[in-house]
N, C-alpha and C positions, 0 to 999 in steps of 0.2 A: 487899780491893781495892775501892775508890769505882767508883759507877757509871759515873763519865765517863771512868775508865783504862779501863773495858770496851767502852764506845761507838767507845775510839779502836780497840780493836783489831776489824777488821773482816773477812770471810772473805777478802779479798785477802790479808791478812796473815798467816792460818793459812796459806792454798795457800801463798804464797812461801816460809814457814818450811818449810811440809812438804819443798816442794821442794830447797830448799836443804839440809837435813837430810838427805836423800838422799845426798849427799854424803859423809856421814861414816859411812855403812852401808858405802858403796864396801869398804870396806879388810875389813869383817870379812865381806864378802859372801864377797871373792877369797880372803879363808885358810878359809871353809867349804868353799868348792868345791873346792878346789885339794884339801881329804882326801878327799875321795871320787874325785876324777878322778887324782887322780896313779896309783891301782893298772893303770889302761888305760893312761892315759901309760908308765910302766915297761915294760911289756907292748909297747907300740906301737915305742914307742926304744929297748927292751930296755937300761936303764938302769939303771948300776951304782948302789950306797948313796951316793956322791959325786953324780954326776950329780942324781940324784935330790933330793940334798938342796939343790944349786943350783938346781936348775929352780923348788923349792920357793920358798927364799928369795930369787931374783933380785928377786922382787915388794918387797921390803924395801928394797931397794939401790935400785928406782927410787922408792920415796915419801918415801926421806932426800931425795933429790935435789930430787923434784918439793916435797916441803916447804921446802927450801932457797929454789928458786929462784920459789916461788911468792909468797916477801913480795916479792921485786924487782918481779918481773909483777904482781904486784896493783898497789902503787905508779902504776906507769906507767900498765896499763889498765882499772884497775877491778874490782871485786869481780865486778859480774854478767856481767862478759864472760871471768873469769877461769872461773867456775862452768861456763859456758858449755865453754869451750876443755877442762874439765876432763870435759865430760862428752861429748863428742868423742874427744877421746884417748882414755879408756876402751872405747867404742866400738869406736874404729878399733881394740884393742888385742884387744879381744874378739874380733872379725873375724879379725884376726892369729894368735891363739892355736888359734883353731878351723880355719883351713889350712897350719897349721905343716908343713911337708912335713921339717923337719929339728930336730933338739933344738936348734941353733946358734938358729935363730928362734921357736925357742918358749921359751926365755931372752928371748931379746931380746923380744918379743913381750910376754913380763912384765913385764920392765923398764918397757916402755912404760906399762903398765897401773899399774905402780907409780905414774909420774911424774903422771898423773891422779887417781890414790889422796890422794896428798901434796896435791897440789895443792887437791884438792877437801875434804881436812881439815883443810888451813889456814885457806880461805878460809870455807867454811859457816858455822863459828862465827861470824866477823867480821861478815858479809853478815845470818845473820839478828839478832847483837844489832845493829846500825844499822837493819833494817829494821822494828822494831815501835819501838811509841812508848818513847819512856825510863821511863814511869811504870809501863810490863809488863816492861821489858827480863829484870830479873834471873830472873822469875816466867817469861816464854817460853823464854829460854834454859836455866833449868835443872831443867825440866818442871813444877814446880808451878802454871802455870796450866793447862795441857792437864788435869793430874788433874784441878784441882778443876771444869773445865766439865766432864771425865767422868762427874762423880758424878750432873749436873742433868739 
């Protein structure tokens, strides 16, 4: 890579990737957690192998969706506002799951957490290849630049 690809990318552009990136952790953040918490969960809503395994998988059923309907919402408002909306819902979803007073809402609750999942790994990718220069694009997005400033 030529010096003046290096000059364009500047630490504005790592933080936004970084942030952005963020994004795409969502999903395998919520399936690590979800195996260590589901044995309390069980316990707590004394839930059968059924139950269980929805409660589990609801979070899938909402990131079809939230990826679905996340190209339409990009379209209309935008990458960073979508990023934005997607890390709110998760939010709000986290909130939700943690005063679940009943298993009915803490399905649902995932669900939700899903739809910001989807949403947010639709969109990251898209958001950070437009936001570094095109002369790093391939190189940011598909980590070989990060390595090689690692190594300096």
């Amino acid at each position: 890579m030529g010096n003046k690809a290096k000059s364009e990318v500047n630490g504005f552009v790592y933080f936004a990737v970084g942030v952005a990136a963020l994004g795409g952790l969502l999903f395998g953040y919520d399936t690590g957690v979800i195996s260590g918490a589901i044995l309390f969960i069980k316990n707590q809503f004394s839930l059968s192998a059924t139950m269980e395994e929805i409660v589990v998988s609801s979070v899938l059923v909402g990131a079809v969706a939230g990826a679905t309907i996340g190209g339409a919402l990009t379209g209309r408002f935008g990458r960073r506002k979508m990023i934005i909306l997607a890390g709110m819902i998760f939010t709000a979803s986290a909130i939700g799951t943690a005063l679940a007073p009943t298993v009915g809402w803490l399905i649902a609750a995932r669900m939700v957490s899903g739809i910001g999942i989807g949403i947010a790994s639709f969109i990251s990718p898209m958001y950070i290849a437009e936001l570094v220069p095109a002369k790093v694009r391939g190189g940011v997005g598909g980590g070989d630049h990060w390595f090689r400033n690692l190594s300096r």
